[in-house]
C-alpha positions as CSV (number, residue, x, y, z in Angstrom):
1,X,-35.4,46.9,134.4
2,X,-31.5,48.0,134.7
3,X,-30.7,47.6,138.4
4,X,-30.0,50.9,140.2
5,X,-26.6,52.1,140.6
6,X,-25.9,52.1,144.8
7,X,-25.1,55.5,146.2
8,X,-22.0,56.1,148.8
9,X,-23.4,55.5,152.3
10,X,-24.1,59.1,153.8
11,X,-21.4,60.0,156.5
12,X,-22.6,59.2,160.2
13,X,-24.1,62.1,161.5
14,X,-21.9,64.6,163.7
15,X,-24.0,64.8,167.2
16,X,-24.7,61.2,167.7
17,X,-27.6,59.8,169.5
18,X,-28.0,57.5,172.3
19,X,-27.4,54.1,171.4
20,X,-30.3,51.7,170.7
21,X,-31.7,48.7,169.0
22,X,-34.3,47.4,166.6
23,X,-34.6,44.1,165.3
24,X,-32.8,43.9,161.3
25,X,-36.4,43.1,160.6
26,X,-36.5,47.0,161.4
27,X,-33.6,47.9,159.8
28,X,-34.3,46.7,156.3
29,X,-37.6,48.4,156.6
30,X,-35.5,51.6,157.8
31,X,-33.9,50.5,154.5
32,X,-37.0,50.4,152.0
33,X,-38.6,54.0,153.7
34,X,-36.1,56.1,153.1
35,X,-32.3,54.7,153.3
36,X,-29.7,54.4,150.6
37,X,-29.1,50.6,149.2
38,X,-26.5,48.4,150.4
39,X,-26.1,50.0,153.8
40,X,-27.6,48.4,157.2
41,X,-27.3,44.9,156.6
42,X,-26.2,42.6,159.7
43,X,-27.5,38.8,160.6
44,X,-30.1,36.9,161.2
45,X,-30.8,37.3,164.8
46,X,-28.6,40.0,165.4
47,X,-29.4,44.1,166.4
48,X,-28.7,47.2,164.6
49,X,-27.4,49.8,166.8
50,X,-28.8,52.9,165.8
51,X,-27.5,56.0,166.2
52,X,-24.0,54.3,165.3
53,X,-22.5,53.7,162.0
54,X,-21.8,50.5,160.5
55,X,-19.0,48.6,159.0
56,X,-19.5,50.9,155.8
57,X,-19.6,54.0,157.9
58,X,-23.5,54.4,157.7
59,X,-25.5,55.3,160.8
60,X,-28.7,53.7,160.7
61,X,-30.8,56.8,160.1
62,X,-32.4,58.5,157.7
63,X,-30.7,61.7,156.1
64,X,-31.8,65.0,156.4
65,X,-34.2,66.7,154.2
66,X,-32.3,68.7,151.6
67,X,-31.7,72.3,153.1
68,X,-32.8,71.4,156.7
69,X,-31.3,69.8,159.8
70,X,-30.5,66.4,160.3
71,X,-33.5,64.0,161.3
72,X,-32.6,62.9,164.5
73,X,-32.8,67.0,165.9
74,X,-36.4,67.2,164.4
75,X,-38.7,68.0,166.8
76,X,-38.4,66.5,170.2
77,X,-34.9,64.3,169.1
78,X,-37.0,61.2,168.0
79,X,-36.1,59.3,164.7
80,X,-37.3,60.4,161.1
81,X,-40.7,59.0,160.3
82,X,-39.3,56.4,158.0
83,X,-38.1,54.3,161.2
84,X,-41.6,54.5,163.0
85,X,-42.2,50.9,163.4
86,X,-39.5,50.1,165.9
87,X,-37.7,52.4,167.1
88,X,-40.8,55.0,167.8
89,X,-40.0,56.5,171.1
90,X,-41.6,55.3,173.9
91,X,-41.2,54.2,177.3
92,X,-38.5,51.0,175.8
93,X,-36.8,53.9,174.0
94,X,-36.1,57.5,175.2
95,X,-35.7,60.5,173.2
96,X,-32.1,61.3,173.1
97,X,-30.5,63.6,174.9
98,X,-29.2,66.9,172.1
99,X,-27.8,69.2,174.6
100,X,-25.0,66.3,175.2
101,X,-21.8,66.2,173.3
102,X,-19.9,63.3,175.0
103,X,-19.8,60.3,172.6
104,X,-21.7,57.3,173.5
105,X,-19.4,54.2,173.7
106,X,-19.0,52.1,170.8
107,X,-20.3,48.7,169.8
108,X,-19.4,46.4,167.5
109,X,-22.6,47.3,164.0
110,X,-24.0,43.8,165.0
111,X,-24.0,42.6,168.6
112,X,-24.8,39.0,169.4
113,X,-27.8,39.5,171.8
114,X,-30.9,37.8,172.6
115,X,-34.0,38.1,170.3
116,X,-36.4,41.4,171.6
117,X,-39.6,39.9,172.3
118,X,-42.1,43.2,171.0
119,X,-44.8,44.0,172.5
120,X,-47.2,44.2,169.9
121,X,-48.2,41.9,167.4
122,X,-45.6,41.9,164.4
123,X,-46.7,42.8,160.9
124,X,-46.9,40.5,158.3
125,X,-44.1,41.0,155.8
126,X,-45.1,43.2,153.0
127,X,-45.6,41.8,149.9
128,X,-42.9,42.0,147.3
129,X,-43.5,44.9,145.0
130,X,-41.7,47.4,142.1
131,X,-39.1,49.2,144.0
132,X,-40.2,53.0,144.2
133,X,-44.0,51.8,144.1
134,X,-45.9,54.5,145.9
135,X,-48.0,52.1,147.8
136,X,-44.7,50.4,149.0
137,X,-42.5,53.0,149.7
138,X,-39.5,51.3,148.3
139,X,-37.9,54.3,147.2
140,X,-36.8,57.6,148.2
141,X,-38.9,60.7,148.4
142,X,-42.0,58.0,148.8
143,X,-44.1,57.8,151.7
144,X,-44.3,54.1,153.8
145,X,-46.8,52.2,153.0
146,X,-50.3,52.3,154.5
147,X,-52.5,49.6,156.1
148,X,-56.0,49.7,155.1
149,X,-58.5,52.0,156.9
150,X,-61.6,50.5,159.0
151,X,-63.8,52.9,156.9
152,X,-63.1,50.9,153.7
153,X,-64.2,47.4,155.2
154,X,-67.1,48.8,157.3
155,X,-68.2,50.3,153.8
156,X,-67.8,47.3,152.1
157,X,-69.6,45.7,154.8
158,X,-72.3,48.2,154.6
159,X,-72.1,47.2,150.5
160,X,-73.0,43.4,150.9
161,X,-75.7,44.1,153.4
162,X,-77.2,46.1,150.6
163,X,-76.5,43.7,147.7
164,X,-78.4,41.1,150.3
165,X,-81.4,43.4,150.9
166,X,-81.9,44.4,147.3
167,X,-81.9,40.5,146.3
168,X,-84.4,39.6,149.0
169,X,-86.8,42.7,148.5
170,X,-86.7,41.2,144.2
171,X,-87.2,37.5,145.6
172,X,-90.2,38.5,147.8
173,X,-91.4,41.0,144.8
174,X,-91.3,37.6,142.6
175,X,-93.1,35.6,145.3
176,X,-95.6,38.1,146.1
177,X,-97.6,38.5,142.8
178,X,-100.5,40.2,142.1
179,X,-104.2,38.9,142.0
180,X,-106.8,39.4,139.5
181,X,-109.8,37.4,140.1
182,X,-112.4,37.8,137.3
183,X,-115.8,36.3,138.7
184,X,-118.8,36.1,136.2
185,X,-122.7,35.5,137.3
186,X,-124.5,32.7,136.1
187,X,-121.8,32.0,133.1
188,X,-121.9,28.0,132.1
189,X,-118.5,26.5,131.0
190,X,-120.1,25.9,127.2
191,X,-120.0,30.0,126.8
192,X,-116.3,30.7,126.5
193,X,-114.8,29.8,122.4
194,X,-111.4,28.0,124.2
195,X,-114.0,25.5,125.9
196,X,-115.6,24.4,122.8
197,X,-118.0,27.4,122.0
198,X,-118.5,28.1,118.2
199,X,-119.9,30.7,117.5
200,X,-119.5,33.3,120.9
201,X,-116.6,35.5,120.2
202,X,-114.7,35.8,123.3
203,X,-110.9,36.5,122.7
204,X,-110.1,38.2,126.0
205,X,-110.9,34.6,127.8
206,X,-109.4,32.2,125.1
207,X,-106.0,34.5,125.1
208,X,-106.2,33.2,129.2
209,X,-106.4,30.1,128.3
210,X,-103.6,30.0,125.4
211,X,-101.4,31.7,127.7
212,X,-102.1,29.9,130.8
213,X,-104.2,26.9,132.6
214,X,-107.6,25.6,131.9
215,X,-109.1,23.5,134.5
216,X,-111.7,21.4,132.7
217,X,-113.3,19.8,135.8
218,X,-113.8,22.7,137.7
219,X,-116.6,23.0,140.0
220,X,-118.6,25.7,141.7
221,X,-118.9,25.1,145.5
222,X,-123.0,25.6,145.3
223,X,-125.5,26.2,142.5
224,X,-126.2,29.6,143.8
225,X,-124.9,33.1,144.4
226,X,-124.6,33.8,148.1
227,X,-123.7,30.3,149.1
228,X,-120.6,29.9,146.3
229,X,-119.3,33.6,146.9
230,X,-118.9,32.7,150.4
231,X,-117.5,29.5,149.9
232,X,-114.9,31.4,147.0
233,X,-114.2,34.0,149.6
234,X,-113.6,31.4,152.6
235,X,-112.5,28.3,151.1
236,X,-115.1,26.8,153.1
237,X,-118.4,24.7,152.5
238,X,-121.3,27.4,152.8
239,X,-122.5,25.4,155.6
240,X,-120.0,25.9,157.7
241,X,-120.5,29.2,158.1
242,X,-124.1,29.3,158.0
243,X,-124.3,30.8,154.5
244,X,-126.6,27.6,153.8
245,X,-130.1,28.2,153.9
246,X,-132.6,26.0,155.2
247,X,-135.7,27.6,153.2
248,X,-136.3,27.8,149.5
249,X,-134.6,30.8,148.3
250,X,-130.7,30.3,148.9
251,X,-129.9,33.6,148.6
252,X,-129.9,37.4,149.6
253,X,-132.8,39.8,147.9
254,X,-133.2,42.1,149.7
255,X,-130.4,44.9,151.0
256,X,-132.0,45.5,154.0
257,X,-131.9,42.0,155.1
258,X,-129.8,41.1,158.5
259,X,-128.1,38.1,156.6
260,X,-124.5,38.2,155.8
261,X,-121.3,36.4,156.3
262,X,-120.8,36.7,159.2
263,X,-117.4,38.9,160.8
264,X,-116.0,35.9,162.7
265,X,-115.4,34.7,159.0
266,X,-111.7,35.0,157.7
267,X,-111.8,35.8,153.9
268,X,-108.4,36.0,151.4
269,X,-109.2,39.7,151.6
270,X,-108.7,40.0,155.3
271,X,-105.2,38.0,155.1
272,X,-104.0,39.5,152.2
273,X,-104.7,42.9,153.8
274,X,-102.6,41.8,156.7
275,X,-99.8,41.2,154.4
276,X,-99.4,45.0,153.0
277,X,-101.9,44.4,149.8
278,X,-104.0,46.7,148.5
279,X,-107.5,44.9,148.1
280,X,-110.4,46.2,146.2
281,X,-113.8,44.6,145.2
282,X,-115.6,46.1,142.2
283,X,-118.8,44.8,141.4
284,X,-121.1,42.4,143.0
285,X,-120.8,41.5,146.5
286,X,-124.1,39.4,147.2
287,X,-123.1,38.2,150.9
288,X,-125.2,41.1,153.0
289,X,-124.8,44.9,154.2
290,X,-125.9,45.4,157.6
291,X,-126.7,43.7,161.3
292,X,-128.7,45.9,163.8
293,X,-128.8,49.1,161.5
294,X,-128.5,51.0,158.3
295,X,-124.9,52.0,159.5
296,X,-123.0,49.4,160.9
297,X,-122.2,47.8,157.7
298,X,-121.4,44.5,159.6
299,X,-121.1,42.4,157.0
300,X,-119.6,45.4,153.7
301,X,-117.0,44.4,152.2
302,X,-114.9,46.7,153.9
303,X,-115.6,44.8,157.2
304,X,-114.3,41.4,155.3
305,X,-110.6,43.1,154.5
306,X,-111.4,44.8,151.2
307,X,-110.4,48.4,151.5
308,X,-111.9,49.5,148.4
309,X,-115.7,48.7,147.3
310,X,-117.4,49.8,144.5
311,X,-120.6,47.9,143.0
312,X,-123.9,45.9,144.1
313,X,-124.5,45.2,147.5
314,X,-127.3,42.9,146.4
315,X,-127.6,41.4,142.9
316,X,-128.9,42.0,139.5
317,X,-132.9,41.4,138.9
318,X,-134.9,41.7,136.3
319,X,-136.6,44.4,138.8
320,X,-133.6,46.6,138.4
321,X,-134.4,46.8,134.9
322,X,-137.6,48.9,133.7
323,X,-139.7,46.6,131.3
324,X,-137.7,43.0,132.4
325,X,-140.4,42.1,134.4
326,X,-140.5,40.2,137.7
327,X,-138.7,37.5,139.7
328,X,-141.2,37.8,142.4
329,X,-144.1,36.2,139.8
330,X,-144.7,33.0,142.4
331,X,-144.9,35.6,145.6
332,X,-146.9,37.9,144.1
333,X,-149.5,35.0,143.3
334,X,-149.2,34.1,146.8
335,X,-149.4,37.3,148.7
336,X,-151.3,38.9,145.9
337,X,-153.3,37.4,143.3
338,X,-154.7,34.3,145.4
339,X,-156.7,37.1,148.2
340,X,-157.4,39.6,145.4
341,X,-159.1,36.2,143.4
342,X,-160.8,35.2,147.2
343,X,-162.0,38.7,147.7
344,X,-163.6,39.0,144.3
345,X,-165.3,35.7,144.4
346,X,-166.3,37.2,147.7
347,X,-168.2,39.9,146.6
348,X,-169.6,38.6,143.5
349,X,-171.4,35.8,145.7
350,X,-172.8,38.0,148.2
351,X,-174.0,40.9,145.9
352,X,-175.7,37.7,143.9
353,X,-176.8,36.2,147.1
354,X,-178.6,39.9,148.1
355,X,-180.0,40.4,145.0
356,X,-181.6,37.2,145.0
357,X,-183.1,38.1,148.4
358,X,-181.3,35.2,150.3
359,X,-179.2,37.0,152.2
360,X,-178.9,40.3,154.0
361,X,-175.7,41.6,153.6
362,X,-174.6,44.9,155.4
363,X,-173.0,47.5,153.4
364,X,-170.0,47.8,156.1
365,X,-169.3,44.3,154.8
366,X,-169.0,45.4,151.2
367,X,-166.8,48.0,152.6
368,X,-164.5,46.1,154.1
369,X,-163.7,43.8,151.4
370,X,-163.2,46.3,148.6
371,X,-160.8,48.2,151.2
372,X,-159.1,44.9,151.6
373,X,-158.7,44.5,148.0
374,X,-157.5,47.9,147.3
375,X,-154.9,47.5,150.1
376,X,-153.5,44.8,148.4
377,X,-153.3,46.0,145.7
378,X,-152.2,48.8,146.4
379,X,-148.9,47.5,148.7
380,X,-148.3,45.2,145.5
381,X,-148.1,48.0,143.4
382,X,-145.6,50.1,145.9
383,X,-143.6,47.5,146.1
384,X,-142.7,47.3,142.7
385,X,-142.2,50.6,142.6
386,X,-139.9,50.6,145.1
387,X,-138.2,47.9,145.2
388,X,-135.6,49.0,142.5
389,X,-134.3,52.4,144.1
390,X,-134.1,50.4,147.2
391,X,-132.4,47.2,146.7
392,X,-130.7,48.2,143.2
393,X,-128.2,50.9,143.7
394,X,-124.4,51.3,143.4
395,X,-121.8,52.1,146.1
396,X,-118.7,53.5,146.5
397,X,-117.3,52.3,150.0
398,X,-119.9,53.5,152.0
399,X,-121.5,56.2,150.0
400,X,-124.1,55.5,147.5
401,X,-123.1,56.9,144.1
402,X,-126.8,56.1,141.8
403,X,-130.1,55.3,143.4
404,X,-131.6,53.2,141.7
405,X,-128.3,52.3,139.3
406,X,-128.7,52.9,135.5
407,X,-127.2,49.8,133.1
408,X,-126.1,52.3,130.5
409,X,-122.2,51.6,130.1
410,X,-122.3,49.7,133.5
411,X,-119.3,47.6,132.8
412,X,-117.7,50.1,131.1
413,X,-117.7,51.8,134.5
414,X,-116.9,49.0,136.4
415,X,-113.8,48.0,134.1
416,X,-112.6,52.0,133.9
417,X,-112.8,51.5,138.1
418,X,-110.3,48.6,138.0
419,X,-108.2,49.7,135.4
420,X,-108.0,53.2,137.7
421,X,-107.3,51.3,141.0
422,X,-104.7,48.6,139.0
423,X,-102.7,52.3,137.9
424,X,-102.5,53.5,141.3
425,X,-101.3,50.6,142.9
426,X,-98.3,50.1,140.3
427,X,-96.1,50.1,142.7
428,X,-97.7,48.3,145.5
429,X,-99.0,44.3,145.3
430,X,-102.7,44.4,145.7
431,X,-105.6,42.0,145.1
432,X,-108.4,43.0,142.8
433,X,-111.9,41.3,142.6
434,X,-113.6,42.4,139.4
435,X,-117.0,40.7,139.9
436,X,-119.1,40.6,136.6
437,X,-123.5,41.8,136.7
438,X,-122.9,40.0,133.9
439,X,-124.4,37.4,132.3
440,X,-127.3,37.2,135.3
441,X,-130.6,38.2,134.4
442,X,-131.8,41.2,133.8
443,X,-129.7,41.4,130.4
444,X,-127.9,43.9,129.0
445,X,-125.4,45.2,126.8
446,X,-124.4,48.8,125.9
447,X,-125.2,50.0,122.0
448,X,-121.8,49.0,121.2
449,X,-122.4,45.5,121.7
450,X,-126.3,45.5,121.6
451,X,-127.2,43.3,118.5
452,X,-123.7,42.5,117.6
453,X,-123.8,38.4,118.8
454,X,-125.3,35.1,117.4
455,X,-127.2,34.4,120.6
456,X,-129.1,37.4,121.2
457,X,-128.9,39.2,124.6
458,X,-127.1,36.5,125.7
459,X,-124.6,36.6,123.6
460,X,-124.4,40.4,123.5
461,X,-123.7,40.4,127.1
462,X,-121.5,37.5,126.8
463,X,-119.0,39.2,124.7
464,X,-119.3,42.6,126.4
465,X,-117.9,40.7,129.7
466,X,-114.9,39.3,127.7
467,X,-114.6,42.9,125.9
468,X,-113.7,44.0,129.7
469,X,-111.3,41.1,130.3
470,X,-109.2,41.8,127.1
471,X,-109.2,45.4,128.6
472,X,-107.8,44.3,132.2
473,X,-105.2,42.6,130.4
474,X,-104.0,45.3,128.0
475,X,-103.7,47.7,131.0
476,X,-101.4,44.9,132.9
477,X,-99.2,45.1,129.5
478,X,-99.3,48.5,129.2
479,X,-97.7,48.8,132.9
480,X,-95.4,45.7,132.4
481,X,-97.3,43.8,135.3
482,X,-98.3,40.8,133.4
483,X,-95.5,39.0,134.4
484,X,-96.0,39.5,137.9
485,X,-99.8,39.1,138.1
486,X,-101.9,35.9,138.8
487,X,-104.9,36.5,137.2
488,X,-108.0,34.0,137.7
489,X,-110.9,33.8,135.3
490,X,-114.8,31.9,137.1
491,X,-118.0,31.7,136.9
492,X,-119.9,31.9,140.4
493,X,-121.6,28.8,139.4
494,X,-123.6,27.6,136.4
495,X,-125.8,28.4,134.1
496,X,-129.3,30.3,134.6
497,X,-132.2,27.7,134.9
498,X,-134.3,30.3,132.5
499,X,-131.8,29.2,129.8
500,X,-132.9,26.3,129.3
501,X,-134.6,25.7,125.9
502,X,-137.6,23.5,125.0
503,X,-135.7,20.3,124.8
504,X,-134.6,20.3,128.3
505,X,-130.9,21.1,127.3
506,X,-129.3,24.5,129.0
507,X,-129.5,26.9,125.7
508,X,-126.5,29.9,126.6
509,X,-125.1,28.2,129.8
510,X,-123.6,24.9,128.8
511,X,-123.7,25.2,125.1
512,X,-126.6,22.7,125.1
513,X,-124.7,19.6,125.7
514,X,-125.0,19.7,129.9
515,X,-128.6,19.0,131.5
516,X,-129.4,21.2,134.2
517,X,-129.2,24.8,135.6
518,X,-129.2,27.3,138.6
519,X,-130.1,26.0,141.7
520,X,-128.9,22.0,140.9
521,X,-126.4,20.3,141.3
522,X,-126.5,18.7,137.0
523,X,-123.5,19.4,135.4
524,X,-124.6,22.8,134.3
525,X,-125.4,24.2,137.2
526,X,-122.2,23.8,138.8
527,X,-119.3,22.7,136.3
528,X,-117.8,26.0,135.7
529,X,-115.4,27.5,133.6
530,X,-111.5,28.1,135.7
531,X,-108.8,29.3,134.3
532,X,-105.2,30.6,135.9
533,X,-102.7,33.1,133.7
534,X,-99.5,33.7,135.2
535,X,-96.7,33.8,132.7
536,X,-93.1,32.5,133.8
537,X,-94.4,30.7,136.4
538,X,-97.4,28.5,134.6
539,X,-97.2,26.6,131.5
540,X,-99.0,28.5,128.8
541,X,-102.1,25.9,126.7
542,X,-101.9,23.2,129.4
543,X,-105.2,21.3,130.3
544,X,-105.6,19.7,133.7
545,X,-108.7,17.1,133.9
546,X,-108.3,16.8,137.7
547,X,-111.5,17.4,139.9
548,X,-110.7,21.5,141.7
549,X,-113.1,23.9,143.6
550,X,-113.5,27.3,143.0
551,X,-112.8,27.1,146.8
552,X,-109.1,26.0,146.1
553,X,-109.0,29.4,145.3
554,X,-108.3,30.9,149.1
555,X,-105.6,29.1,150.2
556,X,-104.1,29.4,146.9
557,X,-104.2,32.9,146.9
558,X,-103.1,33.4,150.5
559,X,-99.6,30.8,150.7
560,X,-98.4,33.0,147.6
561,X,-99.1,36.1,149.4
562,X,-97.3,34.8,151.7
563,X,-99.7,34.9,154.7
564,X,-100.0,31.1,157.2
565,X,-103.9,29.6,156.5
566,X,-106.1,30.2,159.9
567,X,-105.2,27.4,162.0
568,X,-108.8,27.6,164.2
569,X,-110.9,26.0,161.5
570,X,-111.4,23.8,158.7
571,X,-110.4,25.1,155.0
572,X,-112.1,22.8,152.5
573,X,-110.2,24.3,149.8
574,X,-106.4,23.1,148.0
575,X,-103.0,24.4,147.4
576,X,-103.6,24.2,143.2
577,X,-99.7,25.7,142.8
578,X,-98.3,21.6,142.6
579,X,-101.0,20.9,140.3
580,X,-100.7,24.2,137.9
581,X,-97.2,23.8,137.8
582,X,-97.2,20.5,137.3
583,X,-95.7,19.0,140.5
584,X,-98.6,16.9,140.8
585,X,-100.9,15.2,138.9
586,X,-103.4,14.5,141.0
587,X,-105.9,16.7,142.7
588,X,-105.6,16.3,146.6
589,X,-109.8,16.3,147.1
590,X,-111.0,12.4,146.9
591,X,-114.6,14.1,147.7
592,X,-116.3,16.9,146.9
593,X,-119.8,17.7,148.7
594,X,-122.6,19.4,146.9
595,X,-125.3,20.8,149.2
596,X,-128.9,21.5,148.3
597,X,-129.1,24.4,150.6
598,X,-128.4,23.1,153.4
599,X,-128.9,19.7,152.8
600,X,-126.5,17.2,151.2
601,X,-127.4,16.4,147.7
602,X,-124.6,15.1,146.0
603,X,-121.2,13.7,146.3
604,X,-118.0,13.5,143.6
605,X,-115.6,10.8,144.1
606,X,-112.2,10.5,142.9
607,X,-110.1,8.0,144.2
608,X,-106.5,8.3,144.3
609,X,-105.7,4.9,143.2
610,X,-107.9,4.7,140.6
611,X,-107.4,6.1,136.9
């Protein structure tokens, strides 16, 4: 750029001002706000005196506006604004005097005196920029330049905070996933097609597996309902909390019962809750109602940190279903048949006995036996009449919805449920337990499935299950959750010991290669299918051999929710995020206790230094 012709230094100004002095560091910036070029120079360590001219006639101050009076009479006699940074008025400097006439005596342009100490803290030198730049002022007709405003840091200070906040609220939306558990009843690890199965057809469950973890060793906690549901919920051995029985029957029958887990019992539900989760069980609950009456619902799900229920209280019996028949067949011989068989013998004898003449028999005693008789039989015939409307019912929280409940589209209902309760917590992280009727006895399948498999009712209901699992995970596509969504596919325990074909081999539940069934601790009754699905975070198709728990599953669940384990008791159960991701590749449980009830019955060792 062609360098700018200099102008004539302006002529000092007629009424002259006091005189005073400003560093040259102020002078040259007098220079670069509004005076001409070439004019105010002196040196280094020397003053200006303002107000006087210099050796090429120039004053020092700024000239007058075009059409208006000269600066220095502006106002109240201080300097222009383009000499603001030194020679401001103030107590070191006076406004000059205007009325006054008299000329002040002269000075040599540059006097030799000591450097002026300022009071406040100098400015850093501006940096060099394009003379007549507007942010500089190095021009005339421009305006000095500014120092930044507090408003524009505190607002980029205000910025980063944000930046921070939005990266933390994704990081804990990334380590806060959401849970699906999928629990099945009674469902053996031979059923499902990706763990060997043939000739079931059960996409939903082998798309888990191709797109996640299959645990081949994994193993139900106890060989019955109420006992592994509580040690699922707890991550506990049943017998710690008294979920062990010490009688025959292991489990809950009837919905009036006291029995339940009991309230001083922490569950993933309850923590999770804590945490700002939505939780929801949908299904069956099998671990008790009430305490002391029909409405403190001591031990509802509600009371163990689910806030939404709906489902079975109890469990599914072939007394639910019209025509199924009976599980109480050994009671009912007990209670029933065996006095109505005494009674009859009875009364034969002793009307043979008078008719032969040998014995007198009163007709009050005849009486008496065939009211006895009737009485039985008549309180074994209201109690299969009732039974179902009373113990097989569904709930919604607290209300009951059908008494007794009907199996028509059942788990079509229970899967449009979930699918409604995933959709309205889109936005929130919640926990969802979607616990199958299925495949316990009685069973059933709606028409669209009835008839339809290779295995009968079995298989019907089999594939009507995993019908409900492919829909769970088309709705978590459809709402691009997959992605942030653990979801957890079980079976309660094994195989039903009425499965069990005439060779001794477990026909539906184990695919007739594991001995054994319900209530024992054989293979089939507790090896049970496990398999975790959450994409981006585990390896899609791997296979870990590794002895697990479905009890691993609480404090699992809870350190990804983020929420400390309980610290007042023992959790049986194991982190499984090192093994499923593959930071292990060893399971941490050397033993694993199976219980009888409440007696010890068997025990799996694994050692860690052996292969």
């Amino acid at each position: 750029m062609p360098a700018r012709p200099a102008e004539p230094c302006a002529p000092s100004l007629q009424r002259a001002a006091p005189l005073r002095t400003v560093p040259c560091s102020g002078a040259r910036r007098l220079q670069r706000a509004g005076s001409q070029p070439g004019c105010s120079r002196c040196a280094p360590g020397a003053r200006l005196h303002l107000g006087q001219p210099d050796a090429a006639g120039h004053s020092g101050q700024r000239p007058a506006a075009p059409g208006g009076p000269p600066r220095a009479q502006r106002g109240s006699g201080g300097p222009g604004p383009g000499a603001q940074t030194r020679s401001s008025a103030g107590p070191r400097y006076p406004p000059a005097r205007t009325g006054s006439r008299s000329a002040a005596p002269r000075a040599p342009p540059c006097a030799p005196r000591a450097p002026w100490t300022p009071r406040t803290r100098r400015a850093a030198p501006a940096r060099p920029a394009v003379p007549g730049s507007a942010l500089t002022g190095g021009g005339p007709g421009y305006p000095p330049r500014r120092r930044p405003s507090m408003s524009k840091s505190r607002e980029m200070r205000i910025l980063w905070f944000l930046l921070l906040f939005l990266c933390e609220a994704r990081s804990q939306a990334v380590s806060r996933p959401n849970f699906i558990l999928l629990v099945a009843d009674d469902l053996g690890i031979g059923d499902p097609g990706c763990y060997g199965n043939k000739t079931l057809r059960t996409p939903g469950m082998d798309r888990l597996a191709q797109e996640g973890v299959k645990l081949t060793q994994h193993l139900a906690a106890s060989p019955l309902c109420t006992p592994s549901r509580a040690a699922f919920m707890t991550g506990r051995y049943p017998v710690r909390s008294g979920m062990a029985s010490t009688a025959g029957v292991g489990v809950f029958i009837f919905s009036a019962c006291s029995g339940g887990l009991p309230t001083s019992e922490v569950t993933f539900a309850k923590l999770l809750k804590n945490q700002g989760y939505s939780t929801a069980l949908i299904g069956k609950w099998h671990l008790g109602n009430n305490c002391h009456n029909k409405a403190d619902f001591c031990h509802h799900p509600m009371s163990h940190g689910f806030g939404y229920f709906y489902g079975l209280l109890g469990t599914n019996m072939r007394d639910c279903k019209p025509g199924d028949g009976t599980v109480f067949i050994r009671g009912i011989r007990v209670l029933a048949f065996t006095p109505l068989k005494v009674i009859t013998i009875t009364l034969l004898t002793l009307v043979a006995l008078k008719r032969l003449g040998l014995l007198r028999v009163p007709p009050a005693v005849f009486f008496c036996l065939l009211f006895l008789a009737a009485l039985i039989l008549g309180l074994l015939l209201a109690f299969l009449h009732y039974f179902r409307p009373l113990n097989c019912f569904l709930i919604r929280n607290h209300e009951i919805t059908q008494q007794p409940m009907s199996f028509d589209n059942l788990t079509q209902r229970l899967t449009r449920d979930a699918a409604r309760f995933i959709r309205r917590n889109v936005d929130t992280p919640f926990l969802l337990v979607l616990s199958y009727l299925h495949v316990h006895t009685a069973l059933y399948s709606s028409e669209e499935f009835a008839g339809k498999s290779k295995h009968g009712i079995y298989g019907d209901a089999v594939e009507e299950m995993d019908w409900s699992i492919g829909q769970i995970l088309n709705v978590l596509d459809e709402l691009r959750l997959t992605n942030n969504t653990l979801v957890y596919f079980t079976s309660d325990h094994g195989a039903h010991v009425e499965e069990v074909n005439s060779k001794g081999e477990v026909h539906g539940g184990s695919n007739g290669i594991y001995k054994g069934g319900k209530a024992n601790n054989w293979e089939g009754g507790i090896r049970i299918p496990g398999i975790f699905r959450w994409p981006g975070v585990l390896q899609a198709g791997l296979e870990i051999d590794e002895p697990t728990s479905n009890m691993d599953v609480f404090p699992t669940v809870v350190k990804l929710a983020g929420s400390p384990l309980p610290e007042d008791r023992v959790i049986d159960g194991r982190d499984l995020m090192p093994l499923l991701q593959g930071r292990s590749r060893r399971s941490d449980h050397e033993f694993l206790f199976h219980y009888c009830n409440m007696f010890l019955n068997a025990v799996r060792w694994h050692p860690h230094n052996s292969g």
